[in-house]
DRENLUM-864029 format. One record per residue: residue number from 1; residue in three letters; x, y, z of N, C-alpha, C in turn. Coordinates in Angstrom, 3 decimals, padded with zeros to 6 digits. Example, Ala and Ser with C-alpha at 12.3 -4.5 7.8 and 13.67 -1.06 7.14 Angstrom:
<1,Ala,<013.190,-005.690,007.800>,<012.300,-004.500,007.800>,<013.200,-003.300,007.800>>
<2,Ser,<012.850,-002.250,007.080>,<013.670,-001.060,007.140>,<012.900,000.030,007.870>>
% end
This chain:
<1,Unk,<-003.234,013.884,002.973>,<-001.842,013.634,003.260>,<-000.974,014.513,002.388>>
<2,Unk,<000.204,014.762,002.739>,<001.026,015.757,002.139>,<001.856,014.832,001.645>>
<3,Unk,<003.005,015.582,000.584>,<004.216,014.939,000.080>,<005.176,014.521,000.966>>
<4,Unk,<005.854,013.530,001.214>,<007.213,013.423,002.722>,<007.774,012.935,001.746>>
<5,Unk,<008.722,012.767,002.602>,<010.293,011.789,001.874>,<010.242,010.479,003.120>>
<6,Unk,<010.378,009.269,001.865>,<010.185,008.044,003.036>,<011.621,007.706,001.899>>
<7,Unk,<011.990,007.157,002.727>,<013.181,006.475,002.636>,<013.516,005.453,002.513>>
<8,Unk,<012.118,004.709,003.041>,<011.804,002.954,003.143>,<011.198,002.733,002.711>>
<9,Unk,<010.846,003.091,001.026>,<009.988,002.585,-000.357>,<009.660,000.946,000.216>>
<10,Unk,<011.092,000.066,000.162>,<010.974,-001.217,000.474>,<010.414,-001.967,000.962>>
<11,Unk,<009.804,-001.180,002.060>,<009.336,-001.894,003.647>,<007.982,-001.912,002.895>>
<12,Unk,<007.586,-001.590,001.496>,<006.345,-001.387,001.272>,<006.056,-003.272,000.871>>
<13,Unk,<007.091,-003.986,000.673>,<006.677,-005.571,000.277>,<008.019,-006.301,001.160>>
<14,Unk,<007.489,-007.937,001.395>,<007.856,-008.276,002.103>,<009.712,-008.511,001.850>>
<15,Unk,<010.332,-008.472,003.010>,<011.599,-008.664,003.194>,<011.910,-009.999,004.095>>
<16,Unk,<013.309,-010.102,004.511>,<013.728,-011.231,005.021>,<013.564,-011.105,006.712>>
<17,Unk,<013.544,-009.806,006.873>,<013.414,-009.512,008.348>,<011.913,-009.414,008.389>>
<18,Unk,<010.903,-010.157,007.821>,<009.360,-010.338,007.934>,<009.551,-010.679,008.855>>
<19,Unk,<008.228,-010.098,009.662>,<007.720,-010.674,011.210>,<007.202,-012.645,010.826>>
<20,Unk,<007.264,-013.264,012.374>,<007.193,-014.765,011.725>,<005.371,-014.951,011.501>>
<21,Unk,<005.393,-015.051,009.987>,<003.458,-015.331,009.960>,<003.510,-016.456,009.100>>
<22,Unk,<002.487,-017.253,009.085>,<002.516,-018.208,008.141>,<000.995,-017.719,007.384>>
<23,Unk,<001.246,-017.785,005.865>,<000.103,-017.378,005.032>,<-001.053,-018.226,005.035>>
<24,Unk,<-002.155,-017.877,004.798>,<-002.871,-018.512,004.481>,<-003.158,-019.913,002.955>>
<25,Unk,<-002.492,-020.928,002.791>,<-003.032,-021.421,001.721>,<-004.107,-021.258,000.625>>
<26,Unk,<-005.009,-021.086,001.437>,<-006.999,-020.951,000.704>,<-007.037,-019.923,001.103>>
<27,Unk,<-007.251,-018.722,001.084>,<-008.040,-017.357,001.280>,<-009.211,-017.643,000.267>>
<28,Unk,<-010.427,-017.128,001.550>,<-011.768,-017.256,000.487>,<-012.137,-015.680,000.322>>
<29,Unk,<-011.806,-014.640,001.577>,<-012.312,-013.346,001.526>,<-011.400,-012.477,001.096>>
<30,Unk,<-012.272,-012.113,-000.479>,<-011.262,-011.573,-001.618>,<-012.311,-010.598,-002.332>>
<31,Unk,<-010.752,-009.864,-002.372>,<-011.657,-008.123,-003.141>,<-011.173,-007.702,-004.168>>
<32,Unk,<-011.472,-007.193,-005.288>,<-010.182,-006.918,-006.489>,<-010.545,-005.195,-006.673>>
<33,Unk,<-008.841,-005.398,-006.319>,<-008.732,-003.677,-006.444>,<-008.408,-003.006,-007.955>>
<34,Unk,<-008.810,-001.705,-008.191>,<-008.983,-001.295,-009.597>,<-008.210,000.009,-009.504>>
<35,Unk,<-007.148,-000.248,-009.976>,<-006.111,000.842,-010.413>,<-006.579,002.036,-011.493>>
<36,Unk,<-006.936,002.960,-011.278>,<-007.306,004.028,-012.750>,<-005.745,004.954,-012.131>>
<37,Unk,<-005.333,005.364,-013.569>,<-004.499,006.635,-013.666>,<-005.186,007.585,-014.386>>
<38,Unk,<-005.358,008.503,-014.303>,<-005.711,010.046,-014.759>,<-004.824,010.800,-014.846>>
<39,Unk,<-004.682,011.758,-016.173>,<-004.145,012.836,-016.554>,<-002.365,012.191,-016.099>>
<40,Unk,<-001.958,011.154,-015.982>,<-000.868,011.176,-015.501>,<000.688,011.871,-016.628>>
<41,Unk,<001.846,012.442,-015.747>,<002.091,013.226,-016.860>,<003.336,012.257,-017.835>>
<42,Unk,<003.834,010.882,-017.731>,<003.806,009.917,-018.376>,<003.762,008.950,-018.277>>
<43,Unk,<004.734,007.956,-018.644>,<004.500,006.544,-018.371>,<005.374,006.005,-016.876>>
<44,Unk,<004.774,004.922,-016.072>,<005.141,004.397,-015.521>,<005.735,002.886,-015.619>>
<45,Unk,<007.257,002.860,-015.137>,<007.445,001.697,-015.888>,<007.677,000.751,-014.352>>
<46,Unk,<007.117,001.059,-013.282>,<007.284,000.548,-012.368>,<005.809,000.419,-011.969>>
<47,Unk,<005.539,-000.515,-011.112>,<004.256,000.003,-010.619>,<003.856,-001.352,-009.625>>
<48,Unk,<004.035,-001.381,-008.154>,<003.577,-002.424,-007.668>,<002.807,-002.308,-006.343>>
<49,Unk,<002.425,-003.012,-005.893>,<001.087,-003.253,-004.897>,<001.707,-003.942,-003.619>>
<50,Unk,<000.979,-003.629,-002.470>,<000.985,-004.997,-001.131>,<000.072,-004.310,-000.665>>
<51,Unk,<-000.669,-005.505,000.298>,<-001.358,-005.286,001.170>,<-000.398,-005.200,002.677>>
<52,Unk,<-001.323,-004.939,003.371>,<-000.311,-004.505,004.627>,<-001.309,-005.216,005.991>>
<53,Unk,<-001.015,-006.088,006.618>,<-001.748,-006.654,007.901>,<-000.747,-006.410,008.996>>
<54,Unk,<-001.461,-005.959,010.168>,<-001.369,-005.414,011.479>,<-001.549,-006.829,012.548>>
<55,Unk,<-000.879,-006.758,013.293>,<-001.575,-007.680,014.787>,<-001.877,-006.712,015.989>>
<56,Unk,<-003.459,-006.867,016.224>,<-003.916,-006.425,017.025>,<-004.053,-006.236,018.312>>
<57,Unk,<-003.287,-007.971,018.848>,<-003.115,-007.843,020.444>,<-001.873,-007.849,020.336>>
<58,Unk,<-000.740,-007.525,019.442>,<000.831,-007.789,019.656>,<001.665,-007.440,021.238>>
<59,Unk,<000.650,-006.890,022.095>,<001.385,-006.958,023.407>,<001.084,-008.415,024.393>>
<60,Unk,<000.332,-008.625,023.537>,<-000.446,-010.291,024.480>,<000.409,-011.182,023.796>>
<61,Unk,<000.584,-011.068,022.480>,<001.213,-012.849,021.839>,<002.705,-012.607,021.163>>
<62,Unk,<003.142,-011.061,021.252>,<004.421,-010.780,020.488>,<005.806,-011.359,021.367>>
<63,Unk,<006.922,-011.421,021.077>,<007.659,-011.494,021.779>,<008.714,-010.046,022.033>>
<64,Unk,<008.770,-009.794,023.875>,<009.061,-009.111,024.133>,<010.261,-008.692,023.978>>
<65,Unk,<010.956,-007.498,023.895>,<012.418,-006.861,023.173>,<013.184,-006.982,024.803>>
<66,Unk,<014.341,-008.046,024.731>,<015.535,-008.202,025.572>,<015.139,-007.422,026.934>>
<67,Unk,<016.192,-005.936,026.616>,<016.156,-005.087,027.473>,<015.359,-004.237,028.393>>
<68,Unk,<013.970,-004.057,026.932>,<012.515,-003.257,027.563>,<011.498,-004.137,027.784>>
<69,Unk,<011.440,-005.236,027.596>,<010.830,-005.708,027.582>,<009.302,-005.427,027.068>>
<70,Unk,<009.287,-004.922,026.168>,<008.370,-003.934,025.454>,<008.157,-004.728,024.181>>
<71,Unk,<006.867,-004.869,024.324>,<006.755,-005.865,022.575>,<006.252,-004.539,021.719>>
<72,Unk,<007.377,-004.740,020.534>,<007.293,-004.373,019.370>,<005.894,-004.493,018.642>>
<73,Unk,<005.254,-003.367,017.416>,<004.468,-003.546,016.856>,<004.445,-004.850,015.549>>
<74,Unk,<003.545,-005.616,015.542>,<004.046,-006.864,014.481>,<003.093,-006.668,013.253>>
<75,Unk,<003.750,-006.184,012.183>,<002.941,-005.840,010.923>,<003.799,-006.685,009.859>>
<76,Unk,<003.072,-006.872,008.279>,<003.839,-007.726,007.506>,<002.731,-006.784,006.449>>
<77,Unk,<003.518,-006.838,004.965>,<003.189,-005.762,003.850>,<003.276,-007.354,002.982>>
<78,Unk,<002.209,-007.919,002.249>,<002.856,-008.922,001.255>,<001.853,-008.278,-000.084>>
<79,Unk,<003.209,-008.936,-001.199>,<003.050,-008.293,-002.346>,<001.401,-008.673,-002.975>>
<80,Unk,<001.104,-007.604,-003.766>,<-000.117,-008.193,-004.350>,<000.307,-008.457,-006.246>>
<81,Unk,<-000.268,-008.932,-006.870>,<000.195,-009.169,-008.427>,<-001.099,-008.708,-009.075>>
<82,Unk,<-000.542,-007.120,-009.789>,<-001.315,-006.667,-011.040>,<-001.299,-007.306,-012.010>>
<83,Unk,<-002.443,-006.844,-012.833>,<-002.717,-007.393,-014.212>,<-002.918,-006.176,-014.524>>
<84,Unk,<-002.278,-005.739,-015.942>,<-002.372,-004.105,-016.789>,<-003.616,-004.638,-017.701>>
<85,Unk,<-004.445,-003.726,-017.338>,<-006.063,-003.941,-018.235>,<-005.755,-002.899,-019.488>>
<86,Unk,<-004.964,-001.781,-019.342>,<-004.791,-000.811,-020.372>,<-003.467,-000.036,-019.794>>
<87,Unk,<-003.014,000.662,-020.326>,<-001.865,001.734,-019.837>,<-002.035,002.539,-018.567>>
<88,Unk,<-003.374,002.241,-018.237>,<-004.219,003.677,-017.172>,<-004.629,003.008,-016.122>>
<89,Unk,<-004.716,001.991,-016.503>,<-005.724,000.596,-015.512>,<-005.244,-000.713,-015.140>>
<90,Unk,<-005.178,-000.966,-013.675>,<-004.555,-002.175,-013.099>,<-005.641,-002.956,-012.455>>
<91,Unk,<-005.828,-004.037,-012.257>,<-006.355,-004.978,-011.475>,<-005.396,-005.755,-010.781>>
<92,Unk,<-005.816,-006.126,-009.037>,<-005.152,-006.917,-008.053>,<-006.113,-007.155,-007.013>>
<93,Unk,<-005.540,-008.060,-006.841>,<-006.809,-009.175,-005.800>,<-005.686,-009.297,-004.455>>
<94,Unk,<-006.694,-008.976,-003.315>,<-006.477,-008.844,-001.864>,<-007.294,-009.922,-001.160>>
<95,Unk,<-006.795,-010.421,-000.166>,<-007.406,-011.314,000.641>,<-007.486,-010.819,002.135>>
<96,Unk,<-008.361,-010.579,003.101>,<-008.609,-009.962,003.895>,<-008.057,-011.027,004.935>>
<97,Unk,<-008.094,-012.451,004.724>,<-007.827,-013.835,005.747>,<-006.804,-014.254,004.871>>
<98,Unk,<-005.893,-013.399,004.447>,<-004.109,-014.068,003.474>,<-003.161,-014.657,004.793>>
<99,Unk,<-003.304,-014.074,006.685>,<-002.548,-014.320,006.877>,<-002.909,-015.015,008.357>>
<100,Unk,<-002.673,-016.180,008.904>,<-003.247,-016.587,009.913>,<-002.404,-016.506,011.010>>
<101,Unk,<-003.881,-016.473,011.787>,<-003.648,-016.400,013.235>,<-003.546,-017.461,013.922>>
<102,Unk,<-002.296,-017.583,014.614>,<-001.379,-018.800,015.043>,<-000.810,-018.487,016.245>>
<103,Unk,<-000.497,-019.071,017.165>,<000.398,-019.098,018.195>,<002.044,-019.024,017.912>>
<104,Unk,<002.583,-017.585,017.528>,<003.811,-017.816,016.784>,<005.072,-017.839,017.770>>
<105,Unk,<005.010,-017.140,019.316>,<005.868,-016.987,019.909>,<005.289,-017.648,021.061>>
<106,Unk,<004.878,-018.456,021.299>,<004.777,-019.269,022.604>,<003.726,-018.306,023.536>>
<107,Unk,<003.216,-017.333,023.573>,<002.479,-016.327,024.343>,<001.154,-015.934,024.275>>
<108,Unk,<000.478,-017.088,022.933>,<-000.801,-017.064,022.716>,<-000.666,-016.925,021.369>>
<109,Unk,<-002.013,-016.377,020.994>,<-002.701,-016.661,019.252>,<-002.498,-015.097,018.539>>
<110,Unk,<-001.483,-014.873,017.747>,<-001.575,-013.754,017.490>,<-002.696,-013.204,016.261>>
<111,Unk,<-003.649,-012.409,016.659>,<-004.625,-012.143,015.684>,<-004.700,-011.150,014.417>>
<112,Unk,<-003.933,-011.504,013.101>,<-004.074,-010.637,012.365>,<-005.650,-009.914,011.524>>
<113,Unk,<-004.626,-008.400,011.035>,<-006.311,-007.264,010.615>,<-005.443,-007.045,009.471>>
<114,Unk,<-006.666,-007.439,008.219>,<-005.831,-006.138,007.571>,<-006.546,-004.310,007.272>>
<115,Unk,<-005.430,-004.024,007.067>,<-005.323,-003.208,007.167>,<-005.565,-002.030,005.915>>
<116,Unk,<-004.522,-002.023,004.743>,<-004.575,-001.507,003.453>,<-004.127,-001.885,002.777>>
<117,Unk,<-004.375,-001.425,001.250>,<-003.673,-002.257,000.257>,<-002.551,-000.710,-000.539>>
<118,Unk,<-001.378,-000.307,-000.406>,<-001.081,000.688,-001.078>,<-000.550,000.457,-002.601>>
<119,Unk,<-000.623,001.135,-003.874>,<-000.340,001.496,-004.785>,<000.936,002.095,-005.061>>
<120,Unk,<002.274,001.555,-005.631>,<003.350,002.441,-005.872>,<004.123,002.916,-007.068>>
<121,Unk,<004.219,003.432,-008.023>,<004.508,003.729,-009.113>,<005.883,004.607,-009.521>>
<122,Unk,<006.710,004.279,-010.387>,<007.428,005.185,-010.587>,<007.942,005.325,-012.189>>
<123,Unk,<008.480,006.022,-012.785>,<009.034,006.322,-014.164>,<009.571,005.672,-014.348>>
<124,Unk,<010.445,004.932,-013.640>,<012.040,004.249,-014.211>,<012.815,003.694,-012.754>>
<125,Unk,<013.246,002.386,-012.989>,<014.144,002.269,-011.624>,<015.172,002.906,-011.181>>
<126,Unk,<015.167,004.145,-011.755>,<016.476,005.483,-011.585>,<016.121,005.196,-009.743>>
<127,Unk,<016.895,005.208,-008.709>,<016.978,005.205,-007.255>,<016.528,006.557,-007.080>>
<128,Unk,<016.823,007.590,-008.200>,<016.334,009.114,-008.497>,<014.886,009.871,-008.796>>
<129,Unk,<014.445,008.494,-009.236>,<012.796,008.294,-009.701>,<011.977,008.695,-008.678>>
<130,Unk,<011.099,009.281,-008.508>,<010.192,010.043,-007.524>,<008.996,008.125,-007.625>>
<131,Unk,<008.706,008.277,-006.097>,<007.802,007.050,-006.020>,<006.325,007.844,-005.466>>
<132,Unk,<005.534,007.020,-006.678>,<003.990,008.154,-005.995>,<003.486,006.868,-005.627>>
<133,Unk,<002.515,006.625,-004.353>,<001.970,006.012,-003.341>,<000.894,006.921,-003.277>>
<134,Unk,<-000.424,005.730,-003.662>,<-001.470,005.502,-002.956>,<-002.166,004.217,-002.400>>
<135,Unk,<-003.228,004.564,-001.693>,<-003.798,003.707,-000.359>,<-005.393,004.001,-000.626>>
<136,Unk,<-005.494,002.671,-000.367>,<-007.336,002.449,-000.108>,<-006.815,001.298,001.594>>
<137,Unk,<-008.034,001.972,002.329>,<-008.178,001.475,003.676>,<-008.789,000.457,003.426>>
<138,Unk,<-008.946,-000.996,004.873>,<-009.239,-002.040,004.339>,<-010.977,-001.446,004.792>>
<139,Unk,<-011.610,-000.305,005.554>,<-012.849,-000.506,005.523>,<-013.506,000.628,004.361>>
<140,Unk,<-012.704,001.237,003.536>,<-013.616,001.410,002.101>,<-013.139,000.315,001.204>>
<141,Unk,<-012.408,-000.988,001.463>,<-012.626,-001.654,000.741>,<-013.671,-002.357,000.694>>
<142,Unk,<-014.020,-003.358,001.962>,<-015.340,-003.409,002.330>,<-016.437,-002.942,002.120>>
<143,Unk,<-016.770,-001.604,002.224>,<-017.578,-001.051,001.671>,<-017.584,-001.101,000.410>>
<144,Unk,<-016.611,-001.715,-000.538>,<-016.770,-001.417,-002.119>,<-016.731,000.455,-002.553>>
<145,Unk,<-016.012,001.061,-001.708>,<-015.902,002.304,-002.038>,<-014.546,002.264,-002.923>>
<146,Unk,<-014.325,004.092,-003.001>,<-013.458,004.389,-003.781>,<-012.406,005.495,-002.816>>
<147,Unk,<-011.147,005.144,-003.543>,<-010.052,006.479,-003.023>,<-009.575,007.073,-003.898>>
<148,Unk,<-008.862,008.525,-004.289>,<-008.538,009.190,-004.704>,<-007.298,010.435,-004.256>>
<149,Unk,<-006.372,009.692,-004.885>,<-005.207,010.769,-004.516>,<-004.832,011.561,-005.555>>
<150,Unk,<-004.369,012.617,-005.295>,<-003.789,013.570,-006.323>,<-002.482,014.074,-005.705>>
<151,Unk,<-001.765,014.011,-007.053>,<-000.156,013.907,-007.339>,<000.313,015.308,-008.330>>
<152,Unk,<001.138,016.334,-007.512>,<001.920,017.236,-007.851>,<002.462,016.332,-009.553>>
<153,Unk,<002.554,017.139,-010.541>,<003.417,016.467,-011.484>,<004.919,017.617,-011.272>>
<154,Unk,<005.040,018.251,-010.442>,<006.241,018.455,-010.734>,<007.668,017.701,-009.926>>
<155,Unk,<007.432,016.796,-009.635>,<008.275,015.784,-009.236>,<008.394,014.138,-010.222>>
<156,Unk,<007.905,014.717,-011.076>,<007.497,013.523,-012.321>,<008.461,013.957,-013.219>>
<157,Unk,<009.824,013.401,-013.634>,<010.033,012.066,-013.296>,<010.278,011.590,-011.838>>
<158,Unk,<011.516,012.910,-012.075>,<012.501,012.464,-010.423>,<012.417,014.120,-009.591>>
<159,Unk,<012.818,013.771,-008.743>,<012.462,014.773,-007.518>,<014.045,015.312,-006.885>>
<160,Unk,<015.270,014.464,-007.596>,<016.795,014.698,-007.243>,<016.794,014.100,-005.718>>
<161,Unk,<016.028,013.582,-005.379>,<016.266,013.009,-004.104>,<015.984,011.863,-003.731>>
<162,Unk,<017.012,010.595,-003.725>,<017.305,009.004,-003.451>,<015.994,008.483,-003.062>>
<163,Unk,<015.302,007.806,-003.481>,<013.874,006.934,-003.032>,<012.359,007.954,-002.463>>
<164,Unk,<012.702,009.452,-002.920>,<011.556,010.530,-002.866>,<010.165,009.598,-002.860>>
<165,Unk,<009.853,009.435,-002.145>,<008.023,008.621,-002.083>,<007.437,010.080,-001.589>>
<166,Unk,<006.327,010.477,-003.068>,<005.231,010.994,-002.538>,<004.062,010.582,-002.514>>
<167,Unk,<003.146,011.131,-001.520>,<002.072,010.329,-000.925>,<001.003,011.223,-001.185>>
<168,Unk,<001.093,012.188,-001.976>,<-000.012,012.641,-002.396>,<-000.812,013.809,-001.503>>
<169,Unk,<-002.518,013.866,-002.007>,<-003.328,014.441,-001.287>,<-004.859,014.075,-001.116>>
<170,Unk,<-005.470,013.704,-000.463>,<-006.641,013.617,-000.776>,<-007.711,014.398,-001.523>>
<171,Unk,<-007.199,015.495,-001.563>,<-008.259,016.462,-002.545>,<-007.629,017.650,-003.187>>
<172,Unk,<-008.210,018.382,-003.827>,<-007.412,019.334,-004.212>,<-008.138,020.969,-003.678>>
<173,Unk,<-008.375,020.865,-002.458>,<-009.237,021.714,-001.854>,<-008.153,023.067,-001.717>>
<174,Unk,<-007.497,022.674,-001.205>,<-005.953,023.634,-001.171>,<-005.782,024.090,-002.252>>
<175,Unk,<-005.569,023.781,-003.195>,<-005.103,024.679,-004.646>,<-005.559,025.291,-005.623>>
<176,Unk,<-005.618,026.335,-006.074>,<-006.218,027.038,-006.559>,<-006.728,027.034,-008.054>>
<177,Unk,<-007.329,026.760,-008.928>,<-008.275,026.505,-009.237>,<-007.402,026.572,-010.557>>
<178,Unk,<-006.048,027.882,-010.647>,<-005.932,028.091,-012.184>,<-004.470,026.968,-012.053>>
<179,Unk,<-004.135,026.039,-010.534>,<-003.072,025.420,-010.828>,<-003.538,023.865,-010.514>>
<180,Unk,<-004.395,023.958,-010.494>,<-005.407,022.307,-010.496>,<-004.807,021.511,-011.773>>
<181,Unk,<-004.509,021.743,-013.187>,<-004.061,021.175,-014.144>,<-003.066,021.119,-014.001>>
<182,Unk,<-002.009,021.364,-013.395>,<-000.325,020.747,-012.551>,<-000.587,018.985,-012.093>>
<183,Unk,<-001.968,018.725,-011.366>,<-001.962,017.735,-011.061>,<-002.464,016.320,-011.381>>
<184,Unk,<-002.347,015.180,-011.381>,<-002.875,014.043,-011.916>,<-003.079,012.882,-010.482>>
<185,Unk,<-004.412,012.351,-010.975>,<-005.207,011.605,-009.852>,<-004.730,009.944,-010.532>>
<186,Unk,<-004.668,009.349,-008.970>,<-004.592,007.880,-008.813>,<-005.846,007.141,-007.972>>
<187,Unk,<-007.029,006.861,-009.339>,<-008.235,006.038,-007.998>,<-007.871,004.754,-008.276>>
<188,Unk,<-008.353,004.198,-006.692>,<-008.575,003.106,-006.651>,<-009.837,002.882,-005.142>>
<189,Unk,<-010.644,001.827,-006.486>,<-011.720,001.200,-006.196>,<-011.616,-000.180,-005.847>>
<190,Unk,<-012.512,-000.825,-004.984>,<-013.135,-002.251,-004.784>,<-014.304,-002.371,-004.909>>
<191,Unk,<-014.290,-004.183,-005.083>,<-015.196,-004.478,-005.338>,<-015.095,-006.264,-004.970>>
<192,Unk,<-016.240,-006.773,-004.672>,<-016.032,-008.019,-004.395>,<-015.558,-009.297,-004.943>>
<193,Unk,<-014.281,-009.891,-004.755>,<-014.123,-010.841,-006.081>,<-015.237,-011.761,-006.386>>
<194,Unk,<-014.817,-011.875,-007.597>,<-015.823,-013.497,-007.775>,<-014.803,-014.678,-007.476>>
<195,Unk,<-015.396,-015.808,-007.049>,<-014.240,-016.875,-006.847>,<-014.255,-017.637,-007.551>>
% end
């Protein structure tokens, strides 16, 4: 993935215009995700998490839009809560069944997936502050695999541009070898919780 400009940092945790889901109480299927920072080029004084769940048949159980009658995609981002293990290292626990599947609009059972859990970090709540975003998918979480993004530092702190979210790269295959030390990696791993 390349650097963009998102504009809707926000939409990354839940808001008031949430689609209607009711959470799960008990979630038993739980994974704890492992934040490493590398080489980062300083401190982050921001730094927060959500997972993100999708509905899969949203044309069968969503409710349809007025005019088009076209059902909207129904997704919901809810926050996850780190624990700082060290300056470099976060822990957060995901629940794969956080959000149930219910009959919410009269049209059947809407079936939530999740989906990913993304990572967001920034220097300072400056609105000027460059936001770096990363993502582990929900099937290398499953797998207990690992992700790895790498982050330009020259947008560290700020980037001069209102809510700048960069999203990184998956590798550093593109860059050349004597400007590889410009950049600093964000992994994150799973692994199965204990309950």
């Amino acid at each position: 993935m390349s650097a963009t400009n998102d504009t809707n940092h926000d939409s990354l945790l839940p808001e008031d215009g949430a689609p209607l889901r009711n959470l799960n109480p008990a979630p038993r299927d739980a994974y704890d995700i492992r934040v490493v920072l590398r080489g980062a080029p300083g401190p982050f004084a921001e730094i927060d998490a959500a997972a993100q769940y999708d509905v899969t048949n949203a044309g069968e159980c969503g409710e349809p839009q007025p005019l088009s009658g076209a059902v909207p995609r129904i997704s919901t981002t809810e926050k996850v809560a780190l624990t700082r293990v060290s300056d470099t290292e976060f822990v957060g626990r995901v629940f794969m069944d956080q959000v149930l599947d219910e009959d919410y609009y009269g049209r059947g059972v809407c079936h939530w997936k999740f989906v990913e859990t993304r990572v967001s970090m920034r220097e300072s709540s400056d609105p000027m502050a460059t936001w770096f975003v990363a993502a582990i998918d929900a099937e290398e979480i499953v797998r207990r695999a690992s992700a790895a993004t790498f982050f330009s530092s020259v947008h560290y702190p700020k980037a001069e541009i209102d809510n700048y979210a960069n999203f990184g790269h998956e590798s550093l295959d593109h860059v050349d070898a004597k400007d590889r030390g410009e950049f600093f990696e964000v992994e994150l791993s799973a692994m199965e919780a204990n309950q």
